[in-house]
TIGU-413337 format. One record per residue: x, y, z of N, C-alpha, C in turn; residue in three letters. Coordinates in steps of 0.1 Angstrom, whole numbers, plus 2048, in hexadecimal, padded with zeros to 3 digits. Each point is the difference from the previous one (the first is absolute). Last residue first. Layout:
BEGIN
XYZXYZXYZAla/...
end
This chain:
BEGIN
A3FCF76058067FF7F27FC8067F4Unk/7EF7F082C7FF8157FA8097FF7F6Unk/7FB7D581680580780A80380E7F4Unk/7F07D17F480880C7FB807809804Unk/7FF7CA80A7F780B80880380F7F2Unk/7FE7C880D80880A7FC7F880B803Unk/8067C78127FB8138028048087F8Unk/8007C580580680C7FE7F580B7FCUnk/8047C98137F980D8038078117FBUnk/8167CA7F77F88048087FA80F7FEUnk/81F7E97E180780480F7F380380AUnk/7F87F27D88007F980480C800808Unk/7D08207FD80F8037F48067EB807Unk/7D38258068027F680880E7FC7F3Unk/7F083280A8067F57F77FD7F4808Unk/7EE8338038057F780A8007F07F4Unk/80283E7FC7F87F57FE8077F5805Unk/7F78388028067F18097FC7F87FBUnk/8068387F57F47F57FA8097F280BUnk/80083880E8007F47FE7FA7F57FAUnk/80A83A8167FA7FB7F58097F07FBUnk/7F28178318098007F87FD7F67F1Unk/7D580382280D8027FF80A8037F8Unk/7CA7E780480580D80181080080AUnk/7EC7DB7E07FF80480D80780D7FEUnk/7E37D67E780880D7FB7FE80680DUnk/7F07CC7E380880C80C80580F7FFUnk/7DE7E17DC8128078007FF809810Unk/7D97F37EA7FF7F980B8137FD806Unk/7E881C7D77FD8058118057F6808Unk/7FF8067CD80A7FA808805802812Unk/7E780D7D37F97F880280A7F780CUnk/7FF82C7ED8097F97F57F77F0803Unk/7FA82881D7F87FF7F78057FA7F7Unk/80D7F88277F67FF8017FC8037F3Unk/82A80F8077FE7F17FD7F37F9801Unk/80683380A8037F87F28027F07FEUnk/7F681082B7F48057F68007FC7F6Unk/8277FF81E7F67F18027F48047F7Unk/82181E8027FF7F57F77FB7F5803Unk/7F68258167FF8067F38097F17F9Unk/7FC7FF82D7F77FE7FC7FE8067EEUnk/8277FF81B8027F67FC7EC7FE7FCUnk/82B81B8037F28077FE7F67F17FAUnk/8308018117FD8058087EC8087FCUnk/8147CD7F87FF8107FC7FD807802Unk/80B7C97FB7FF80880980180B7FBUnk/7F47CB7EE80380C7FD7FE80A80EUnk/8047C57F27F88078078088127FFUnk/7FC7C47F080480E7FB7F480A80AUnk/8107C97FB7F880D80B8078087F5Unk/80E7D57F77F57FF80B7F7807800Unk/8217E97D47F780F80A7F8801808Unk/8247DA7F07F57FF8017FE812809Unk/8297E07E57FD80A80A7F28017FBUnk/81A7E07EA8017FD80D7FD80C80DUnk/7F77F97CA80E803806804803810Unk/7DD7EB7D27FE80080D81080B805Unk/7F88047C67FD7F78117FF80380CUnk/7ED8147D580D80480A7FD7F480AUnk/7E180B7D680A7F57FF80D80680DUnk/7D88168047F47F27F98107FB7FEUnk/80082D8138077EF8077F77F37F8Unk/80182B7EA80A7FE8078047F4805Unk/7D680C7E380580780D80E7F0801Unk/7D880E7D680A7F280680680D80CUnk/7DB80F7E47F87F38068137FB807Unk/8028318027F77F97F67FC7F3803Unk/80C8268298017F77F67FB7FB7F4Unk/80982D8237F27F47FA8087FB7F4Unk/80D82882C8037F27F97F67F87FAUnk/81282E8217F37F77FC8067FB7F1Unk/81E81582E7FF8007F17F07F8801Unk/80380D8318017F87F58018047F0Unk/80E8178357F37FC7F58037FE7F5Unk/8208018227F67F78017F08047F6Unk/8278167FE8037F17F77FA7FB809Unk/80682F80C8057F78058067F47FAUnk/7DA81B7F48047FC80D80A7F8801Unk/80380A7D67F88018047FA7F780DUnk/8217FF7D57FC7F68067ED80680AUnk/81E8197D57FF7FF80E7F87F37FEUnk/8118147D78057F48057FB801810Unk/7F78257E08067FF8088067F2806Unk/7DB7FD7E18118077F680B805810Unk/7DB7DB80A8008097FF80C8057F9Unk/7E37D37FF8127FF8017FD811801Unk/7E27D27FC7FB80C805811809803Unk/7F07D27DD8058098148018097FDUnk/7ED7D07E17FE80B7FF807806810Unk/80A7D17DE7FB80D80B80080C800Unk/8137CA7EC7F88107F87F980580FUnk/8227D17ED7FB80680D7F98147F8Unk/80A7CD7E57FE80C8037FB80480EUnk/8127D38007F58037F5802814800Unk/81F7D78187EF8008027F88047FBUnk/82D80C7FB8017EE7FB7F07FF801Unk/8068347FB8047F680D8007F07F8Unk/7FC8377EB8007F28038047FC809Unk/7EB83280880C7FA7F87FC7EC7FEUnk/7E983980A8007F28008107FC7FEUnk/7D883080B8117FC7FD7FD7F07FEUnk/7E68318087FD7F380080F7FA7F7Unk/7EB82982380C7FC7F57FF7F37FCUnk/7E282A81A8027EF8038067FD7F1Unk/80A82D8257F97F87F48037F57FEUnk/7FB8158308078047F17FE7F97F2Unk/7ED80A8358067F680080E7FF7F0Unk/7E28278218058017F380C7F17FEUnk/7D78118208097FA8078037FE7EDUnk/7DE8188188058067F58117F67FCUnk/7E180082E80C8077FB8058017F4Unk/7D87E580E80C7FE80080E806800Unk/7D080A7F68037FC8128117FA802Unk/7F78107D07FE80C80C8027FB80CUnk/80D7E17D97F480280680280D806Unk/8207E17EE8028107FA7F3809804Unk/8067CB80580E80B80C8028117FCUnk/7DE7DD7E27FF809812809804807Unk/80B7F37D67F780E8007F8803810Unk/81E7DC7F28088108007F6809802Unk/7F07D47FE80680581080980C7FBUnk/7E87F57DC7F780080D80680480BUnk/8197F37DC7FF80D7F97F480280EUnk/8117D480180B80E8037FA80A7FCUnk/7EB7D180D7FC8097F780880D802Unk/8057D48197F77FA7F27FF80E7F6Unk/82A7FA8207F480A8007F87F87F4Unk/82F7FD8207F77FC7F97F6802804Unk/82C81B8147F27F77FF7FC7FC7F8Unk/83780E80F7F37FC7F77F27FC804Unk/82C8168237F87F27F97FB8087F5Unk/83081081E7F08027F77FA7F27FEUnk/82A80881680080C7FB7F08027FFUnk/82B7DC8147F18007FD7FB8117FEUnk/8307F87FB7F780280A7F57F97F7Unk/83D7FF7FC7F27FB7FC7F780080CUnk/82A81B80D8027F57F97EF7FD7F9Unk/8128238197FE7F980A7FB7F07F7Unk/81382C7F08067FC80E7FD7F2808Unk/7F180E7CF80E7FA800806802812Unk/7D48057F88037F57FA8107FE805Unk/7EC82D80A7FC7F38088057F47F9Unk/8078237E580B80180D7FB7F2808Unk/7E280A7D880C7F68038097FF804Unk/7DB81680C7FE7F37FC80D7FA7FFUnk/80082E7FF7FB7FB8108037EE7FCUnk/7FC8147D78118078087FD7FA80BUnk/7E57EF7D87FC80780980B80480EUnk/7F17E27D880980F7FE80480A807Unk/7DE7D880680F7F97FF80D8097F9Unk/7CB7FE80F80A80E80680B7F87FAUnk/7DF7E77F08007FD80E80C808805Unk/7FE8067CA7F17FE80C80A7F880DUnk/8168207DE7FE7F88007F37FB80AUnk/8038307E680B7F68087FA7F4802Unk/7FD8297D47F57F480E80E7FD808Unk/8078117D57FC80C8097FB7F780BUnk/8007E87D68088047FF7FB80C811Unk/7F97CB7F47F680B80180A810805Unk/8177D57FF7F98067F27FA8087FEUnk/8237F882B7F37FC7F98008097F3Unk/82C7EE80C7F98098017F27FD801Unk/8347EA8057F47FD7FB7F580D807Unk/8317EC80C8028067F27F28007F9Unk/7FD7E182A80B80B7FA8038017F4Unk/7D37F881A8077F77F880B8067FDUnk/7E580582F8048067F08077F67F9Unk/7E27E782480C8087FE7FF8097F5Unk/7E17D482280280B7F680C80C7FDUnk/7E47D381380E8078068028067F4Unk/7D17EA80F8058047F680F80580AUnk/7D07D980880F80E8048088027F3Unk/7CA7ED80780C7FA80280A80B803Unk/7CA7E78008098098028127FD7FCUnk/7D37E77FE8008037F680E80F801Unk/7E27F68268027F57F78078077F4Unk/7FE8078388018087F38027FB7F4Unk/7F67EC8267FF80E8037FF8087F7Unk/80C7CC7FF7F08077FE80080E803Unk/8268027E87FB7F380A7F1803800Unk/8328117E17ED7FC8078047F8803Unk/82580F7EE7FE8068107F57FC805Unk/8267FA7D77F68007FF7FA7FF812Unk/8298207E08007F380A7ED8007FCUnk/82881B7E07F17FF8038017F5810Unk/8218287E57FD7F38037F57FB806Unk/8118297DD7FD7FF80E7FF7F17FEUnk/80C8377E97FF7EF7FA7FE7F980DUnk/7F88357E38077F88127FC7F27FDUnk/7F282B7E28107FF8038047F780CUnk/7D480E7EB80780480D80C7FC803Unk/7EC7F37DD7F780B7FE80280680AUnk/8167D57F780480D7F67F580C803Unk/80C7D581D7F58077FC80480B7FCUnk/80B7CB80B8028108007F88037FBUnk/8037CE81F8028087EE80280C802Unk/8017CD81E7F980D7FF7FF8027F2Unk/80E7D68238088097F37F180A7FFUnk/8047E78318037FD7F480680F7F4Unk/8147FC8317F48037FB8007FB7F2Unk/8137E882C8048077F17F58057F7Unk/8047F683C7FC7F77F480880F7F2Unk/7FE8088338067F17FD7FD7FB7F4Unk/7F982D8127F67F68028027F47FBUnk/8228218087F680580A7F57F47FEUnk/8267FF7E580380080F7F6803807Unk/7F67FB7D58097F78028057FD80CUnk/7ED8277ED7F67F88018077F1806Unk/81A8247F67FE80580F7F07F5801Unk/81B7FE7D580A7FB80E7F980180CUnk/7EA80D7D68027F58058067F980BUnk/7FF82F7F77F37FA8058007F17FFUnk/82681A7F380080180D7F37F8805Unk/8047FC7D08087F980880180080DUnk/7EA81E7E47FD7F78018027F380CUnk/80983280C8017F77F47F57F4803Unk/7FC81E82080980E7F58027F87F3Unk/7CE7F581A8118017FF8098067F9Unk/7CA7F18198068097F580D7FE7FFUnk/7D27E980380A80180A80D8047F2Unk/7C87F780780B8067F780A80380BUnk/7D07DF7FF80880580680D8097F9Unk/7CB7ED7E680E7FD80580780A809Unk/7D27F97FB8067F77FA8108037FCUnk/7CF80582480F8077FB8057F27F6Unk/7CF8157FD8057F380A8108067FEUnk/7CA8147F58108048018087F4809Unk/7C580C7EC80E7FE80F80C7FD7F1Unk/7CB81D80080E8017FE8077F6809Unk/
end
């Protein structure tokens, strides 16, 4: 099993609030994105690899107003219905919230996070969704629970498998580069287990208040974000 991160999710009350707070915080304009009728939320994309993380990138994500998921009874994925959630947003403005992993094989890594040694770890079903891009059809398979939970926190990872085209094959450069990603919890060997078994052991993970941190090289210099239990 390995698991690489492929994209960062940074959450917001709008669209627009997320562009503004990308704009002030890491000096550049997120590119253009798309929606997602099957969750009701539309988002902007940036590109983040480096050698650390190739092929990585960021999402600013929102409800779409006046817009439902399709999947009728479910809530949305990354808690984004979620009353706590989006008290924290609208006090403290756009958070880093969650990553995505990339997975050569989602129905594998769901099935080991559902292993026994693993706590029976219930990731949720794998939904397969697509849309066009100028680049060619985008098609994937995630892992999205009818509760919409994130889980620890949102440091353990949605799971993610791509068809043959991903994301950044047409996103240009945009001037931030993903250093470090590192996760804190107060049960912090029960998710260092599950990322071990997704294939993603070599993910920091410190015992404390519940935290994802990731470190930007950006062209204001060195930026931090933090979830901080969000």
């Amino acid at each position: 099993m390995h698991a690489e991160v492929d994209h960062l999710v940074i959450a917001a009350t709008s669209l627009d609030e997320g562009v503004a707070w990308c704009e002030a915080t890491l000096g550049v304009t997120p590119g253009p994105g798309g929606t997602h009728p099957l969750m009701g939320t539309h988002n902007r994309l940036l590109n983040v690899a480096g050698d650390a993380f190739p092929r990585a990138y960021a999402e600013i994500i929102a409800i779409e107003p006046g817009k439902q998921p399709s999947r009728s009874g479910t809530r949305r994925w990354f808690d984004l219905d979620d009353a706590a959630l989006q008290a924290g947003l609208a006090q403290h403005g756009p958070h880093l919230i969650h990553f995505v992993a990339r997975v050569p094989d989602a129905v594998a890594a769901t099935r080991a996070l559902a292993h026994e040694e693993h706590a029976h770890i219930d990731r949720g079903q794998l939904l397969e969704a697509s849309r066009d891009t100028p680049a060619g059809r985008l098609e994937w398979q995630i892992t999205v629970r009818d509760d919409g939970q994130r889980l620890f926190y949102g440091a353990l990872p949605t799971l993610i498998q791509w068809g043959p085209v991903h994301p950044t094959d047409a996103m240009p450069a945009s001037g931030l580069v993903l250093r470090s990603l590192r996760a804190a919890h107060p049960r912090a060997p029960a998710l260092s287990g599950a990322l071990s078994a997704i294939g993603m052991g070599a993910l920091k993970v410190d015992a404390g208040p519940p935290n994802l941190v990731a470190v930007f090289d950006t062209p204001r210099g060195p930026v931090t974000l933090e979830s901080k239990g969000l």
